[in-house]
C-alpha positions in Angstrom: -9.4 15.2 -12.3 -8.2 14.6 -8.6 -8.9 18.0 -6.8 -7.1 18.6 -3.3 -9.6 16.4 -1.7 -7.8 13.6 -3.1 -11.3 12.2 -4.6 -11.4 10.4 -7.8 -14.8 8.6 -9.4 -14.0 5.2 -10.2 -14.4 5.9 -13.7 -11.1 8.2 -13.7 -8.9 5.7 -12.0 -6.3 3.9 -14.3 -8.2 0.4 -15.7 -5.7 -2.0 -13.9 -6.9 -0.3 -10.2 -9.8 -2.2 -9.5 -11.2 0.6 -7.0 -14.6 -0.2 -7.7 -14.0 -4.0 -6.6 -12.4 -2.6 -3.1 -15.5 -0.1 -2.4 -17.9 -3.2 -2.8 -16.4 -5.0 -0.6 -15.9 -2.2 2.4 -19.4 -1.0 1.7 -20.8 -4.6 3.1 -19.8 -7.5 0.3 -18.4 -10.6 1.6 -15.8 -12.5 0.4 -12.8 -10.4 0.2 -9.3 -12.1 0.5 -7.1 -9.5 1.5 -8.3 -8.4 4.9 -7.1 -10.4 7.8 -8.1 -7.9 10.3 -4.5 -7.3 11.5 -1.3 -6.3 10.2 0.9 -7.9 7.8 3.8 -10.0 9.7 6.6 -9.0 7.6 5.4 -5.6 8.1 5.5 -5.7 12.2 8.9 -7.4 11.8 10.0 -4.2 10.4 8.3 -2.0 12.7 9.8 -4.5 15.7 13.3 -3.9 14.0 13.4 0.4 13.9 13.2 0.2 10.1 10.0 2.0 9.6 10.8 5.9 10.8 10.1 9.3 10.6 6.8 10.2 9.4 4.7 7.0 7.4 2.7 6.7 4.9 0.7 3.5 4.1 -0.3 3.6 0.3 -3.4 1.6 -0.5 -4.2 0.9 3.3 -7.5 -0.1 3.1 -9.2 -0.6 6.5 -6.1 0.6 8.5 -4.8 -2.4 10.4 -1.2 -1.7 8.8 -1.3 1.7 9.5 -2.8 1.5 12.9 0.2 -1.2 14.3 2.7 1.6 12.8 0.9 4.3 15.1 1.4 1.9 17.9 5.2 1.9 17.2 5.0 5.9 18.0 5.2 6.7 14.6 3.1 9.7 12.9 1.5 8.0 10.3 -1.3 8.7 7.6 -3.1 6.0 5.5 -4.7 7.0 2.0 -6.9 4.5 0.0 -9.6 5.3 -3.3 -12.3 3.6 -1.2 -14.4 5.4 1.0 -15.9 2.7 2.9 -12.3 1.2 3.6 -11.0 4.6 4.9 -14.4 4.8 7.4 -13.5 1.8 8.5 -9.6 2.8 9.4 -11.0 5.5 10.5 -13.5 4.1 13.2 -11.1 1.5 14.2 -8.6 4.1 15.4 -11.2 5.7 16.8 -11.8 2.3 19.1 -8.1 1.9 20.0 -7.7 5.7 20.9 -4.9 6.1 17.5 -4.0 9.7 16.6 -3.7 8.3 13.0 -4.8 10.1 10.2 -6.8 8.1 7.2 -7.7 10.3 4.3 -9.8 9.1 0.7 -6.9 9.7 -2.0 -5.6 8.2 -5.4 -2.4 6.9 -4.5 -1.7 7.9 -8.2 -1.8 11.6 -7.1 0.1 12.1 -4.0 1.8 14.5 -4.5 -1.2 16.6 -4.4 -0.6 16.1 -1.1 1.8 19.1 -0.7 3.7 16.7 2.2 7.1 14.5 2.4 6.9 11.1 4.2 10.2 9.8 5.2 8.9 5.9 5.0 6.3 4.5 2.3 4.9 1.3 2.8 2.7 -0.5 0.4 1.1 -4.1 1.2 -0.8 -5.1 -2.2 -1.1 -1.4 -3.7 1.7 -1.9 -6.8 0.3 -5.1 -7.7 -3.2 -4.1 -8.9 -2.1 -1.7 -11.6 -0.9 -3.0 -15.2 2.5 -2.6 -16.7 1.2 0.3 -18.3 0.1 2.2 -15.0 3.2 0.8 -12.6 5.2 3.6 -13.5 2.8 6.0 -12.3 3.1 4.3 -9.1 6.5 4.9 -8.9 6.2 8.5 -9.9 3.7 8.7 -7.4 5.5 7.5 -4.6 8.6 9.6 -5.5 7.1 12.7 -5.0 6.2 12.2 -1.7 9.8 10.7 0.0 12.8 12.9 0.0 16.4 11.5 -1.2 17.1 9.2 1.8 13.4 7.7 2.8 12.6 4.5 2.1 9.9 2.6 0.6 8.5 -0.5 1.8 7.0 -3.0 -0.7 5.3 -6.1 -0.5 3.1 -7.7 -3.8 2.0 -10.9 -5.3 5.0 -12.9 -6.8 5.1 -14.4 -10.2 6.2 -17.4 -8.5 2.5 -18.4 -7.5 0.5 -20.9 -9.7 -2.3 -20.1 -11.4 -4.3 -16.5 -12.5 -6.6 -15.4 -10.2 -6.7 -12.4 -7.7 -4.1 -9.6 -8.5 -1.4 -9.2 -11.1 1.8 -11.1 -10.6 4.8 -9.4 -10.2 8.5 -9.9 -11.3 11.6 -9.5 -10.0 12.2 -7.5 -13.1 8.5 -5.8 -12.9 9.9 -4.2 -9.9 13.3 -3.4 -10.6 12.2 -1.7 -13.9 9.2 0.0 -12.5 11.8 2.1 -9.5 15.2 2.0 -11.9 15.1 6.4 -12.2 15.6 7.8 -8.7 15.5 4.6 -6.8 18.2 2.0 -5.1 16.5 -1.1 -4.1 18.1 -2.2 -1.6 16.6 -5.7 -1.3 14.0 -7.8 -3.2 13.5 -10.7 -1.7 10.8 -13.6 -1.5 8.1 -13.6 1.0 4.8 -14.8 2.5 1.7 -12.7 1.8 -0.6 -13.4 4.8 -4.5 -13.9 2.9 -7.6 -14.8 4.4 -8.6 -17.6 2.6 -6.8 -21.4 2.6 -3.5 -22.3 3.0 -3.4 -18.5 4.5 -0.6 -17.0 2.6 0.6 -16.4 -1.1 3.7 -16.4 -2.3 5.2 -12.7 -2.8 8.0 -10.1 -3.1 9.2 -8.2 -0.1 11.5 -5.4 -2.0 13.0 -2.3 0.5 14.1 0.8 -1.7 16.1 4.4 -0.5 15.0 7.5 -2.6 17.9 8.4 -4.5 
């Protein structure tokens, strides 16, 4: 069970999370393709544009760059992700840059064991490791944490790129169904996932939602 440290074994986490595959890398494994030590460009666009306000939370943020451009912004932001190493690594790189950003080891299954409200979510690559069977979890999740009027931010692997490996691909419909109680998406469109390996980006679903 998740206590109020927010710490889960691997074991405990839904099937579809892949927690265990995350840790290896952040604990010293090579070869990981979703870290291109800096933030997302659809995500600074945002930030550039006022969209991301209020107080953030990044959802799966794994060694912080995400998280740490949204401090930059001015904005009080935390950043929760299952894998120690990855949140050590956050942790020590806004140590570096001088960040007041807060980086804590918690299932982003259980936040509202976080007792807080967030009024902005965003999530680069966190919905799209669980199955269908755990993706409404997600969005129960996330609900409890934004208050009617926040937003969430969502970016995931599309259905629309070839072949099977890496994470699961997402619908259109995946999405929609996944936030249809308590959510209005306000736009789902298709997107560029930056990657660190060749041609440097995947194709994916940018989708921006207001809590209902």
């Amino acid at each position: 069970m998740t206590g109020m440290s927010g710490r889960r074994s691997t074991g405990d986490l839904p099937s579809g999370s892949g927690v265990e595959i995350f840790e290896a890398h952040y604990a010293g494994e090579p070869g990981a393709g979703w870290e291109i030590d800096r933030p997302q460009s659809a995500l600074v666009r945002l930030a550039r544009e006022g969209a991301l306000r209020g107080r953030v939370l990044d959802v799966g943020c794994g060694s912080g760059d995400n998280a740490l451009m949204i401090a930059e912004h001015g904005l009080e932001t935390t950043g929760v992700d299952a894998a120690p190493s990855g949140v050590e690594l956050a942790r020590r790189k806004a140590r570096e840059r001088g960040l007041d950003v807060r980086f804590l080891v918690w299932d982003g299954l259980a936040l509202s064991g976080l007792g807080e409200r967030f009024d902005t979510v965003v999530d680069v690559g966190f919905f799209h490791c669980f199955t269908p069977a755990d993706r409404p979890a997600v969005a129960a999740s996330v609900g409890a944490v934004v208050p009617p009027g926040g937003r969430y931010f969502l970016m995931c692997w599309s259905d629309r790129e070839p072949g099977a490996w890496g994470p699961h691909r997402i619908s259109e419909r995946d999405i929609t169904s996944a936030f249809a109680d308590g959510w209005r998406v306000d736009s789902l469109e298709p997107a560029d996932l930056e990657v660190a390996f060749s041609p440097g980006a995947v194709r994916a679903w940018q989708a921006a939602m207001t809590r209902l």
